[in-house]
C-alpha positions in Angstrom: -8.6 -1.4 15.2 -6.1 0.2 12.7 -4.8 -2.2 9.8 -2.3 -0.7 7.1 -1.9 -2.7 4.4 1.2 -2.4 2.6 2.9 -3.8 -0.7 4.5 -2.7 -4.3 2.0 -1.8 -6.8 -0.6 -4.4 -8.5 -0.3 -6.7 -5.5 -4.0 -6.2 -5.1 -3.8 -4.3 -1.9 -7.0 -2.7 -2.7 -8.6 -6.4 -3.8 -7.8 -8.1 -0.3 -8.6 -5.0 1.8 -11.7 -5.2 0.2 -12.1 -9.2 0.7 -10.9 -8.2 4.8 -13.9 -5.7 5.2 -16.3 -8.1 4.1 -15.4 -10.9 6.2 -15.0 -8.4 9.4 -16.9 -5.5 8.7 -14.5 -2.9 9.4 -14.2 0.2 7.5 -12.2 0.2 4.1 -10.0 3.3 2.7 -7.5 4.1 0.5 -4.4 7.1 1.2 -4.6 7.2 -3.1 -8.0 7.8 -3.2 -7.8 10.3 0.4 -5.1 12.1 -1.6 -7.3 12.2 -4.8 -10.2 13.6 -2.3 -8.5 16.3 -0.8 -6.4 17.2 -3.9 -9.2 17.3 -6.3 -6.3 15.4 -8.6 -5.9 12.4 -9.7 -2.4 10.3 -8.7 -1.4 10.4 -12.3 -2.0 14.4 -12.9 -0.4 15.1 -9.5 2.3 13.1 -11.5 2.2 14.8 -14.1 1.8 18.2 -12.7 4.3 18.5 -9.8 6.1 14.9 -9.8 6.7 12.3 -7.8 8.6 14.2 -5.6 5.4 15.9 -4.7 3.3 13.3 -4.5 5.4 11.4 -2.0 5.0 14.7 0.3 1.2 14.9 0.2 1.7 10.8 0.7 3.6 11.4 3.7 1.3 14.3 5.5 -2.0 11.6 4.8 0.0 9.2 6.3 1.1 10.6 9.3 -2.0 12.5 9.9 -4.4 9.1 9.5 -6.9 9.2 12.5 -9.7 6.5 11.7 -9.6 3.1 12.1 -10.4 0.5 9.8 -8.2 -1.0 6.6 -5.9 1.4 5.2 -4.5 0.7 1.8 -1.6 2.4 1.4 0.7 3.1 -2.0 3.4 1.4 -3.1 6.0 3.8 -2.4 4.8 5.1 1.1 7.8 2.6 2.4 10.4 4.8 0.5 10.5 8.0 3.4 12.0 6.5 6.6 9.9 9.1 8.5 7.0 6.8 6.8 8.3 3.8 7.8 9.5 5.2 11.2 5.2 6.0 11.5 4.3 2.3 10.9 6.8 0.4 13.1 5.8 2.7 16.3 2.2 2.9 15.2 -0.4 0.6 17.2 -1.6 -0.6 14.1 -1.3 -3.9 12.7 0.8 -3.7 9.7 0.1 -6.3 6.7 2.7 -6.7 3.7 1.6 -8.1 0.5 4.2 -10.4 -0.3 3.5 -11.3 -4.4 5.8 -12.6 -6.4 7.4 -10.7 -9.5 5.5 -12.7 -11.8 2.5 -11.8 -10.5 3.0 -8.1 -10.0 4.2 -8.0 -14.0 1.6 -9.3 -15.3 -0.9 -6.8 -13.4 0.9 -3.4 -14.2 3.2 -3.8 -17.2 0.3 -2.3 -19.5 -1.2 -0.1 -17.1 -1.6 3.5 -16.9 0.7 4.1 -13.7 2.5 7.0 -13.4 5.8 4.8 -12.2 4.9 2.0 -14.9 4.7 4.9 -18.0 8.4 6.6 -16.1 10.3 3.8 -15.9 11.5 0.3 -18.2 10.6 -3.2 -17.0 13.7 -3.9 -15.5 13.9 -0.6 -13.4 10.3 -1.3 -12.0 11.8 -4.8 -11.3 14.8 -3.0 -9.4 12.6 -1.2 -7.4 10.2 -3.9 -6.5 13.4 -5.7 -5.2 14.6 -2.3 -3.2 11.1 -1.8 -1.5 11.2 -5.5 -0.7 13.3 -5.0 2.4 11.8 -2.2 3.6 7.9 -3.7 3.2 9.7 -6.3 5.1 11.0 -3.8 8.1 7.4 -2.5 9.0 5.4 -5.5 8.5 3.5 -7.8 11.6 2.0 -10.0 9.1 3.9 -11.3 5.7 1.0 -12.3 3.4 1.9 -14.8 0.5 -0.8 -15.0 -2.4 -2.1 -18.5 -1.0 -3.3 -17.6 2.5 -6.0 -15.4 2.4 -8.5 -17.6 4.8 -5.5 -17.6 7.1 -5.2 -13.7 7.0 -8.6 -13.0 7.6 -8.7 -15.6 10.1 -5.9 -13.6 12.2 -7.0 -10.2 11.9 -10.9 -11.9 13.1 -8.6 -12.8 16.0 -7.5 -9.1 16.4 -10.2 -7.6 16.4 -12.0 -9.5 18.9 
């Protein structure tokens, strides 16, 4: 069983896919902290080192290459690269979008040390929340909404059994 979750940044990807292993007892990992493992960098000095540009490369390569099963966390910009996307649709994983509301998401990471967040003004991450929307939207099996959690876990217990 292969679940990617998928969703801007500060959705709490990493928060629920943590709640999910608990509940089903499936293996929990993050592409961030894969890239950060086999990099020996962390996201904000690849960054700062060689770009985003960069980064969304590396990104790409974890992606395609992923193997285990489990929850998989991925970034917030993995749905940017078609190829990416192109991976998830035709995958035989179960792909869930976090689905928070600006509101939310602004008050998580306006004053946080994110390499996008420090790059760019409120209203361009806003801009860019609202162009990734669509294309979280395009790969997604499961739209999660803040108030369903139970209702989540509840489907992917039916998955996996």
């Amino acid at each position: 069983m292969r679940i990617f979750i998928i969703g801007f940044m500060g959705t709490g990807k990493t928060h629920l896919g943590k709640k999910i292993i608990n509940q089903t007892g499936l293996p929990f990992y993050d592409i961030d902290e894969e890239i950060e493992k086999n990099t020996s960098l962390t996201i904000q000095k690849i960054f700062k080192i060689y770009g985003e540009k960069y980064f969304r490369k590396i990104e790409s390569k974890t992606l395609i290459n992923w193997d285990k099963d489990g929850i998989i966390v991925t970034g917030g910009g993995i749905v940017e690269s078609s190829k990416n996307r192109d991976f998830l649709k035709k995958s035989k994983a179960t792909i869930i979008w976090l689905n928070t509301s600006w509101e939310i998401i602004s008050d998580r990471i306006l004053n946080s040390d994110r390499p996008l967040v420090r790059k760019l003004s409120e209203q361009e991450i806003f801009e860019l929340w609202k162009k990734r929307s669509p294309l979280y939207n395009e790969c997604a099996d499961y739209i999660y909404n803040e108030n369903e959690i139970e209702t989540l876990i509840d489907e992917i217990n039916k998955l996996i059994q």
